[in-house]
C-alpha positions as CSV (number, residue, x, y, z in Angstrom):
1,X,209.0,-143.5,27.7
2,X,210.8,-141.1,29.7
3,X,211.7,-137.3,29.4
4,X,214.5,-135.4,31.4
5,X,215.1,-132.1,31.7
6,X,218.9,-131.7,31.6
7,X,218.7,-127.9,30.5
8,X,216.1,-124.8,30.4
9,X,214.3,-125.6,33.1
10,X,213.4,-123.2,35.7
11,X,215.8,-120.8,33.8
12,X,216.0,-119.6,30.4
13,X,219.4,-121.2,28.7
14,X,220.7,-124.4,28.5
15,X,218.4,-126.5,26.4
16,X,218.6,-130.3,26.3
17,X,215.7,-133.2,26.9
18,X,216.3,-136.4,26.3
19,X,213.5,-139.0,25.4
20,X,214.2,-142.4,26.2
21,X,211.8,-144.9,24.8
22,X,212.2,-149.1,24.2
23,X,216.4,-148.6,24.3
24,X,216.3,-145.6,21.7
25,X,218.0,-142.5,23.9
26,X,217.4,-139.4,21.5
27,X,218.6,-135.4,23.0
28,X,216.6,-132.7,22.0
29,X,219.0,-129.6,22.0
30,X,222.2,-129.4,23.1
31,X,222.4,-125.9,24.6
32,X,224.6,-123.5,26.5
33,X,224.1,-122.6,30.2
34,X,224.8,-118.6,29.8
35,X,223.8,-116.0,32.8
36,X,224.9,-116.1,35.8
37,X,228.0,-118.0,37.2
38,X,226.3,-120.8,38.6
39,X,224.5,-121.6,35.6
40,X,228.1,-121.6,33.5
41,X,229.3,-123.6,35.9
42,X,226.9,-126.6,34.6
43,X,228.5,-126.2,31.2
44,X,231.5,-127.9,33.1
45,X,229.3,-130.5,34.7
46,X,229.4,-133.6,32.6
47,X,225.6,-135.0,31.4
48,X,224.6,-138.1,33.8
49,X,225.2,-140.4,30.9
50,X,227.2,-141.9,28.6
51,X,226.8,-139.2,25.4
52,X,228.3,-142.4,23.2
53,X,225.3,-144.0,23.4
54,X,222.9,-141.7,22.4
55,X,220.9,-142.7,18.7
56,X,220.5,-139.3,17.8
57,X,220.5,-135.6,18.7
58,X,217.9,-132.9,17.4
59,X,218.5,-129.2,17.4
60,X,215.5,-126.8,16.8
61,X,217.6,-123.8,15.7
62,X,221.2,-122.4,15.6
63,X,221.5,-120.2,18.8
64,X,223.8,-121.3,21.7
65,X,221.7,-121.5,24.4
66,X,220.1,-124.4,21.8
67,X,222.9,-125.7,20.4
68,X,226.0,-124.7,21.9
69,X,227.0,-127.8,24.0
70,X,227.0,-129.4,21.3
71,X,230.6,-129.6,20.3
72,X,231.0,-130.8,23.9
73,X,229.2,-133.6,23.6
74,X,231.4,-134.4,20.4
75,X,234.2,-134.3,22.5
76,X,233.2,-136.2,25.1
77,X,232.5,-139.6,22.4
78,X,229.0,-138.6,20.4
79,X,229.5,-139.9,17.2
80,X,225.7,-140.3,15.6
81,X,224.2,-137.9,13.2
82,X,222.6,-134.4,14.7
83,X,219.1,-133.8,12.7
84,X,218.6,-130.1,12.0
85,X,217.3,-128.3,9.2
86,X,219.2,-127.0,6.4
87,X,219.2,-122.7,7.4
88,X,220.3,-124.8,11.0
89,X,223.0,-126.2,9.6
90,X,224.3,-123.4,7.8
91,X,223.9,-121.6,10.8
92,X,226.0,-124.2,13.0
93,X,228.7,-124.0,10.5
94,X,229.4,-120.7,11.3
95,X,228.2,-120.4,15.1
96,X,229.5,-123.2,16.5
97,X,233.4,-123.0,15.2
98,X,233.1,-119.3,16.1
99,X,232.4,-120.3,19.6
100,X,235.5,-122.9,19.8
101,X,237.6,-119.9,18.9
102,X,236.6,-117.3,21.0
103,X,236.3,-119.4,24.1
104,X,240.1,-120.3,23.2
105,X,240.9,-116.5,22.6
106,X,239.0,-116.0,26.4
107,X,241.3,-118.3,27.9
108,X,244.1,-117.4,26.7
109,X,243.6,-113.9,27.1
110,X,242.7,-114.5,30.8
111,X,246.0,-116.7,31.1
112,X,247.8,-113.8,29.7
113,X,246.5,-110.9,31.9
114,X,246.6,-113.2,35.1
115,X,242.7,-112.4,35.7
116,X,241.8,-116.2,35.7
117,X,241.2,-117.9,39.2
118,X,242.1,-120.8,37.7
119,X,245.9,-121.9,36.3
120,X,245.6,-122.6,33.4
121,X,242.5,-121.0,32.0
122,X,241.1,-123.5,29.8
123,X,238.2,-123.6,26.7
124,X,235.1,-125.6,27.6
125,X,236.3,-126.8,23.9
126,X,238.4,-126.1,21.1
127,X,237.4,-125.1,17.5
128,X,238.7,-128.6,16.3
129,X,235.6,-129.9,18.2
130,X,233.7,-127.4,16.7
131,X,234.1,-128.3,13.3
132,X,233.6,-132.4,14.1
133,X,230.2,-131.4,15.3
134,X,229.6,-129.7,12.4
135,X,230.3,-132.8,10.1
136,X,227.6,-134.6,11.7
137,X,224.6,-132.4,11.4
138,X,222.2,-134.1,8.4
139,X,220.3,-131.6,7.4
140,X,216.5,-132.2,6.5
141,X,213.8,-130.2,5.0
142,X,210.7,-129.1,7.1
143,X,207.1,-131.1,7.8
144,X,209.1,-134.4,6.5
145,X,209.1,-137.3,9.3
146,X,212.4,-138.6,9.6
147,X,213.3,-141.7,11.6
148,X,216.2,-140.8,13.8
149,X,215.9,-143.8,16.0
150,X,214.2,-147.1,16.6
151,X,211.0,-146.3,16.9
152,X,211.3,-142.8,16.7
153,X,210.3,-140.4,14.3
154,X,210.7,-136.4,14.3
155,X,209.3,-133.8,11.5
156,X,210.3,-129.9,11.6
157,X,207.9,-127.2,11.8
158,X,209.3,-123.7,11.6
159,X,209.0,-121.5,14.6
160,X,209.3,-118.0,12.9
161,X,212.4,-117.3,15.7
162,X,215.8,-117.2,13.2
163,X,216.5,-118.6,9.7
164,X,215.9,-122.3,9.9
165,X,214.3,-122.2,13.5
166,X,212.3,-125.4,13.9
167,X,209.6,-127.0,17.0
168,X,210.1,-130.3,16.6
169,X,207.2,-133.1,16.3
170,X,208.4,-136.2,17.7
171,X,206.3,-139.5,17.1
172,X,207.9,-142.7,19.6
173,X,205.3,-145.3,20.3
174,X,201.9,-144.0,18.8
175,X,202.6,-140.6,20.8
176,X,203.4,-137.4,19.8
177,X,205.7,-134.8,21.7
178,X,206.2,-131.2,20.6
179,X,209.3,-129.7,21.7
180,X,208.5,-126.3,21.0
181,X,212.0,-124.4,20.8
182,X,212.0,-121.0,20.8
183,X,208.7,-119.4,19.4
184,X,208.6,-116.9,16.7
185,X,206.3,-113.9,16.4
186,X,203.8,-112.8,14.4
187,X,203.4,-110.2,12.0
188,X,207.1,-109.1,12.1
189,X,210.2,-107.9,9.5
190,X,212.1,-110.9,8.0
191,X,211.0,-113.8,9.6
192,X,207.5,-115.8,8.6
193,X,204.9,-116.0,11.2
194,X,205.5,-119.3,13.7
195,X,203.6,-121.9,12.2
196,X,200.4,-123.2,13.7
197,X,200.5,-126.5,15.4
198,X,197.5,-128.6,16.1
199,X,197.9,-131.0,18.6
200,X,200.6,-133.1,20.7
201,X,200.1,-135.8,23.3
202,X,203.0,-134.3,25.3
203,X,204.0,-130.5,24.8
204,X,207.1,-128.4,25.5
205,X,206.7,-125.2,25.2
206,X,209.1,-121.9,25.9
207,X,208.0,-118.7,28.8
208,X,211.1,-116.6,28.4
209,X,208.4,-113.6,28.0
210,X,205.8,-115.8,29.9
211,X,204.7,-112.6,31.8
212,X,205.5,-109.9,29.5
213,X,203.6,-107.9,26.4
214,X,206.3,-106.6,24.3
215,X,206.0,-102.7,23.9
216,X,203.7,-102.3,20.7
217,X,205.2,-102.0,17.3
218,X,206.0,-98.2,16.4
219,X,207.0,-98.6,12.9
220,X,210.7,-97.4,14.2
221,X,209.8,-93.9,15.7
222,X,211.5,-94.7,19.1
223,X,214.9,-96.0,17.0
224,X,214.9,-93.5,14.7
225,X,214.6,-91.0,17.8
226,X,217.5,-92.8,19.5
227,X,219.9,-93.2,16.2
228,X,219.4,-89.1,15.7
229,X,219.8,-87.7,19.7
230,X,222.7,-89.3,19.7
231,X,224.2,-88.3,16.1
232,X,223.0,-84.9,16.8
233,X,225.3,-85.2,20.1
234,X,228.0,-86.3,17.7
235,X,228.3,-89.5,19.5
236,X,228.4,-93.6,18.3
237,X,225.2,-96.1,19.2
238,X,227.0,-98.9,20.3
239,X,224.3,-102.0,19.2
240,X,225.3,-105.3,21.2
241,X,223.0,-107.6,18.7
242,X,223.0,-111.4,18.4
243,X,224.8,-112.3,15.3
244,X,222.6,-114.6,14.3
245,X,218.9,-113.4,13.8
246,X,218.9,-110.0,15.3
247,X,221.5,-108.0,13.5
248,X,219.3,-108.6,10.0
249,X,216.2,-107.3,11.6
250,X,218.2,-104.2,13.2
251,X,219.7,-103.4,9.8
252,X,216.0,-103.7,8.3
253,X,214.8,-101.3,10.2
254,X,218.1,-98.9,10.1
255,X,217.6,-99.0,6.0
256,X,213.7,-98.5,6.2
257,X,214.5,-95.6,8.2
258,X,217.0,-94.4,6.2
259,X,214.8,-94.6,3.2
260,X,212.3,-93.0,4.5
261,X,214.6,-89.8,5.8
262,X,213.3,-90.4,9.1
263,X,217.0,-91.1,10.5
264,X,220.5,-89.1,9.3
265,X,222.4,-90.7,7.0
266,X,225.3,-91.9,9.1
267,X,228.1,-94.8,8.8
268,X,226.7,-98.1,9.9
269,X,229.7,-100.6,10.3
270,X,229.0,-104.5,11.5
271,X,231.8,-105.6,13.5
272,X,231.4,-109.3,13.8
273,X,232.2,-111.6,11.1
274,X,230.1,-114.2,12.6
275,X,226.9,-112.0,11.4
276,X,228.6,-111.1,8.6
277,X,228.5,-114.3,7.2
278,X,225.4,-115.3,8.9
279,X,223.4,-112.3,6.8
280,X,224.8,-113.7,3.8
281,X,223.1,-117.0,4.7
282,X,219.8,-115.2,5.0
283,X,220.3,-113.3,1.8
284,X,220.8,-117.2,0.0
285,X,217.8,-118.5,1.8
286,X,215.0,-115.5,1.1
287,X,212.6,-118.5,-0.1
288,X,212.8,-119.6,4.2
289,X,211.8,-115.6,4.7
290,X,208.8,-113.3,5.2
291,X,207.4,-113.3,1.5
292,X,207.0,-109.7,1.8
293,X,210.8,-108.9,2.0
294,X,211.5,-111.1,-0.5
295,X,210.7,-109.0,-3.3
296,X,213.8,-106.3,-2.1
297,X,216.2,-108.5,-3.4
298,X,218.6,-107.3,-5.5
299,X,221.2,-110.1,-5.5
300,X,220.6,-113.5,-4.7
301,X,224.6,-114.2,-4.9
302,X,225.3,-117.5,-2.4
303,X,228.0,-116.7,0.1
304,X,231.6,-117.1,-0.5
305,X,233.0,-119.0,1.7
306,X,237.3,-118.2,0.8
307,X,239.1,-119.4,3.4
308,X,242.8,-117.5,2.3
309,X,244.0,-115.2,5.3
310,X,245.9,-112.6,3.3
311,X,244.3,-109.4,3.6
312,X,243.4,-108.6,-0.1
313,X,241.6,-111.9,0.0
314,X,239.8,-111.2,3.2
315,X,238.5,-107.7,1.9
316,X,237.3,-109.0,-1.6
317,X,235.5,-111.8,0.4
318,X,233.8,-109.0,2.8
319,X,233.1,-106.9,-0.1
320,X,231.5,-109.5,-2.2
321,X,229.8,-110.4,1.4
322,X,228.7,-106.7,1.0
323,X,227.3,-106.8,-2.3
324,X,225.7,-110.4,-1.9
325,X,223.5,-108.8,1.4
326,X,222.2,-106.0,-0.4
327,X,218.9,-106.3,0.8
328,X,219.8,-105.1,4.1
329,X,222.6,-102.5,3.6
330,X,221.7,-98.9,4.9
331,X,223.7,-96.6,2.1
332,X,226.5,-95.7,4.2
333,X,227.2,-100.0,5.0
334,X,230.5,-101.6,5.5
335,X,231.6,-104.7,7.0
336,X,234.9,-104.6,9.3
337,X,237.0,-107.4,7.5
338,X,240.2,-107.0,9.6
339,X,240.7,-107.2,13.5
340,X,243.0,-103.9,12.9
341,X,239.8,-102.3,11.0
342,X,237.6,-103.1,14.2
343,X,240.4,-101.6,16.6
344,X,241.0,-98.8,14.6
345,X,236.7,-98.3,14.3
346,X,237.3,-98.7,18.2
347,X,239.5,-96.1,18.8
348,X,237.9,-93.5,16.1
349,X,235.3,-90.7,17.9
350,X,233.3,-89.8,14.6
351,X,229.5,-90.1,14.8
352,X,228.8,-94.1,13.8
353,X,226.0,-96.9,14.3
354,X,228.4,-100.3,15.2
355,X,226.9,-103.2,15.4
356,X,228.4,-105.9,16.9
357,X,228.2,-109.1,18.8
358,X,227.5,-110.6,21.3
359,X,224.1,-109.6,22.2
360,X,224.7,-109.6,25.9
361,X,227.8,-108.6,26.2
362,X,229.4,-111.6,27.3
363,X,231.9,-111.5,24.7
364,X,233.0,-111.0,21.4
365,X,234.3,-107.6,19.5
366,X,231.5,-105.4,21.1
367,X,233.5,-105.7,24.4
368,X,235.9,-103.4,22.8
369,X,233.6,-101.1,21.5
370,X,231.7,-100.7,25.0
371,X,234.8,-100.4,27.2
372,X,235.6,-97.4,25.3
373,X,232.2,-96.0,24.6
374,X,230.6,-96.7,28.0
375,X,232.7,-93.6,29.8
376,X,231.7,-90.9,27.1
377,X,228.2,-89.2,27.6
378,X,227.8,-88.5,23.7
379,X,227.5,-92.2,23.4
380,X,224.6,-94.7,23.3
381,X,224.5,-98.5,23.6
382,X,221.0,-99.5,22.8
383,X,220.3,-103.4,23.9
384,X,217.7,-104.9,21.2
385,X,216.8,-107.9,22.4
386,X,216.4,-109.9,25.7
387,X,219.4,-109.2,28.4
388,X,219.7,-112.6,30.8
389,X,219.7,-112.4,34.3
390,X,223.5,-112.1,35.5
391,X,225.0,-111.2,32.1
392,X,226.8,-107.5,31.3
393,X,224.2,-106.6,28.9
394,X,221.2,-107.0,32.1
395,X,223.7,-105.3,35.0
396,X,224.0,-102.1,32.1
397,X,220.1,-102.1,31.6
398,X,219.6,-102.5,35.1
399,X,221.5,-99.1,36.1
400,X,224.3,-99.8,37.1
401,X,227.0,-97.2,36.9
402,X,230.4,-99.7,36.5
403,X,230.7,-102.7,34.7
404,X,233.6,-104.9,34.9
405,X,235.4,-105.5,31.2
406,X,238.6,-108.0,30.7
407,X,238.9,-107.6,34.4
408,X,238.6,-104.1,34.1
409,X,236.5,-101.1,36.2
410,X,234.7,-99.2,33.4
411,X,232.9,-96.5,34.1
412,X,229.2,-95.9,32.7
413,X,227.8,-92.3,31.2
414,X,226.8,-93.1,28.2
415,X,223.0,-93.1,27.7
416,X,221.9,-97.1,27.6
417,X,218.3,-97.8,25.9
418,X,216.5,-100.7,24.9
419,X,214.3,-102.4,22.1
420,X,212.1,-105.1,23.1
421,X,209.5,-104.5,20.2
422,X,212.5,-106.0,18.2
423,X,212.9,-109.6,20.1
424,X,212.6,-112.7,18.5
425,X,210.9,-114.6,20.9
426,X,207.0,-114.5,21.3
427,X,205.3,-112.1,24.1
428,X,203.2,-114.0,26.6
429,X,199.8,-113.1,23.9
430,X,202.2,-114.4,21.1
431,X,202.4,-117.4,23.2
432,X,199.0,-117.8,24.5
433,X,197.7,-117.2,20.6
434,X,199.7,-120.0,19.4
435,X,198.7,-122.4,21.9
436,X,195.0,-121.4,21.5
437,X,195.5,-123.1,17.8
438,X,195.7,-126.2,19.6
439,X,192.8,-128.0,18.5
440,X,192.7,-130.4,21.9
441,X,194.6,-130.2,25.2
442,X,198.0,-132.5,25.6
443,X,197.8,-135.0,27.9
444,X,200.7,-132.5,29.5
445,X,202.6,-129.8,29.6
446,X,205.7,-128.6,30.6
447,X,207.1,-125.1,31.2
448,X,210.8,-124.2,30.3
449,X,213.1,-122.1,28.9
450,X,212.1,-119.0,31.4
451,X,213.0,-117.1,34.2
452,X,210.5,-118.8,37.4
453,X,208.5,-115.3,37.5
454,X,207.6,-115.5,33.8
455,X,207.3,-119.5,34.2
456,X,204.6,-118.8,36.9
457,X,202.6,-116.1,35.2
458,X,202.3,-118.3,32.1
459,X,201.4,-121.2,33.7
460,X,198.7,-119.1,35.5
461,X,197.3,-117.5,31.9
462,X,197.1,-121.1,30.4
463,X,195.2,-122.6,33.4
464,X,192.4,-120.0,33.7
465,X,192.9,-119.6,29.3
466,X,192.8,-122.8,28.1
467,X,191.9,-125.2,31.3
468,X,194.8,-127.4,31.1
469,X,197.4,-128.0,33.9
470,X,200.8,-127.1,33.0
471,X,203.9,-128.6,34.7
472,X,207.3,-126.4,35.5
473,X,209.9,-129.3,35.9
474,X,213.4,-128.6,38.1
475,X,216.6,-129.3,36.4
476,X,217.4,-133.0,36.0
477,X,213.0,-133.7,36.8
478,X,212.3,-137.0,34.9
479,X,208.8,-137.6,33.8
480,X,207.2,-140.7,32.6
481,X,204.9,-141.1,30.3
């Protein structure tokens, strides 16, 4: 049996391993490379096999840098089924097709505005492959085995880290590997705590905090003081949020606050339909949530998915959408349903929270929103969750004064905070505790999906913690087992 590491390894994005065992050739994730421009560049770089002959592909959860590549892969000849959970697939459906379109709408904006170096600017794939990707995920409920192969065998196990989120028990040839996906954490809004895992032969597992603590839990004192300096300056809070995972968890807290008159009572618009329709997955899943929220719920109402483009039509949809996501509507809540709504929201100067996507700043609406937001003092753009090294969202955290925007110069004086008490992924004790539930060292251990600082300091803390010798593998490393 062999394991290659054809993503997340030595950096934080790009997720895939693939297990080859007796014949059977099974991928583990199918991510995104995001960051910097020589980890986008591997997006373009074809996978060192044929992807047609693959049995099977497994995704732990629904985020790009996980599943992203996926619709590549489709592309390029995959035609086997993709086993994810059922809040994964759900997820996908809205993700991945959202992806094909606005890396089509990048391309042929750059082709448009000439700010392309290459003629013609062209989408790493289309929204057509998108949607055949989609077709083949089969769904399956957690901790039941499923055979996805000869010979192999994976079961579901959820993380804690976004609606559906999985680590993945694989069973091929009387061993067990744990691919652990992104880890959840514990004790926090919305999500259940990771589930405890008690032993693997072989273990992935993820460092992207690996030498971090996340600030401790205030109970929303520092977002409340942010949301009200900068109403009280009679400016927006610009939120670049994930669409899928963290905007739920950022509204939580804005409607806790609200409720408890801790914050003023201000518009809060979500300018991203992708999260629109991904909160209205949550709100039809609650029974997959922390079993503390699910007793706010008002309105159980599953999604509507109406597919008619005429504007009426699009505004009932959001405002059912609205209703349907109760739970987590502040009182002054409204969807954008139109692209003119979100330009006209753009263009307006009255006090707002916008939320929008995508979390980094790489793309999406809230580029609009920041390029005219970022040269007005009164404003704030408040980061909530981690900012990869060479994206927008890091460079703004990181101080700098310009940022580059559709090819544009823009100038930075607005106030820029951030939120890591708010991030989905575990904190290097969150990490550490889950491992210590281990009830006998794996045979090995690999390191991935981190920065090689974070990689380092967590491979440090488990060797002097727990005695065992974790591994860091390169990109493309092949171990055999």
């Amino acid at each position: 049996m062999t394991l290659t590491f054809h993503g997340a390894a030595r950096t934080v994005t790009g997720s895939k391993y693939l297990i080859e065992s007796n014949g059977a050739k099974v991928l583990v994730d199918a991510g995104l490379f995001q960051g910097l421009k020589e980890l986008r560049e591997r997006n373009w770089q074809d996978l060192p096999f044929d992807v047609s002959t693959l049995d099977a592909i497994v995704l732990t959860h629904a985020h790009l840098d996980h599943c992203g590549y996926l619709p590549r892969v489709v592309a390029q000849g995959f035609r086997g089924r993709v086993f994810c959970t059922q809040g994964t697939k759900e997820l996908c459906g809205i993700v991945l097709p959202d992806a094909g379109r606005l890396q089509e709408e990048d391309a042929d904006y750059a082709n448009r505005h000439g700010f392309s170096k290459h003629a013609p600017a062209l989408p790493l794939y289309r929204e057509t492959d998108a949607f055949r990707a989609v077709s083949q995920l089969q769904p399956c409920g957690y901790e039941r085995p499923m055979p996805v192969a000869p010979g192999v065998e994976v079961e579901f196990i959820n993380a804690g880290h976004l609606l559906g989120s999985s680590y993945v028990r694989m069973r091929v040839d009387g061993r067990t590997v744990l691919f652990g996906g992104d880890l959840g954490r514990y004790d926090r809004p919305i999500l259940p705590d990771p589930a405890p895992a008690p032993e693997a032969d072989y273990l992935l597992v993820e460092s992207t905090y690996g030498d971090r603590v996340h600030e401790p839990d205030d109970g929303g004192e520092r977002l409340a003081g942010i949301v009200t300096a900068t109403a009280e300056r009679g400016g927006k809070l610009i939120i670049p949020a994930f669409a899928i995972g963290r905007v739920e968890e950022v509204i939580y807290w804005l409607k806790r606050l609200e409720a408890e008159r801790r914050i003023p009572i201000v518009p809060v618009f979500l300018d991203s339909p992708m999260a629109a329709s991904a909160l209205a997955r949550y709100t039809a899943r609650m029974h997959e949530l922390d079993p503390e929220l699910q007793p706010e719920v008002t309105d159980d109402t599953a999604p509507h998915d109406a597919t008619a483009h005429d504007p009426q039509a699009v505004r009932a949809r959001h405002a059912r959408q609205e209703r349907d996501m109760c739970v987590f509507c502040t009182e002054r809540f409204r969807v954008i349903a139109t692209p003119e709504e979100s330009k006209q929201l753009t263009a307006s100067r009255a006090p707002a929270i916008v939320i929008s996507s995508s979390g980094m700043a790489e793309g999406g609406r809230v580029l609009h929103h920041l390029k005219a937001a970022l040269p007005d003092a009164r404003n704030t753009v408040l980061f909530a969750g981690y900012q990869g090294v060479g994206t927008r969202g890091r460079r703004l955290v990181d101080g700098e004064k310009q940022v580059k925007i559709h090819g544009e110069s823009v100038a930075v004086a607005a106030t820029i905070a951030r939120l890591d008490s708010m991030s989905a992924h575990a904190d290097a004790d969150e990490i550490m505790r889950w491992l210590h539930g281990f009830t006998r060292a794996p045979h090995q251990t690999f390191i991935v999906h981190g920065e090689p600082v974070a990689q380092d300091a967590l491979a440090a803390r488990i060797r002097r913690e727990l005695g065992w010798q974790p591994q860091a593998p390169a990109h493309r490393d092949t171990v055999q087992f």
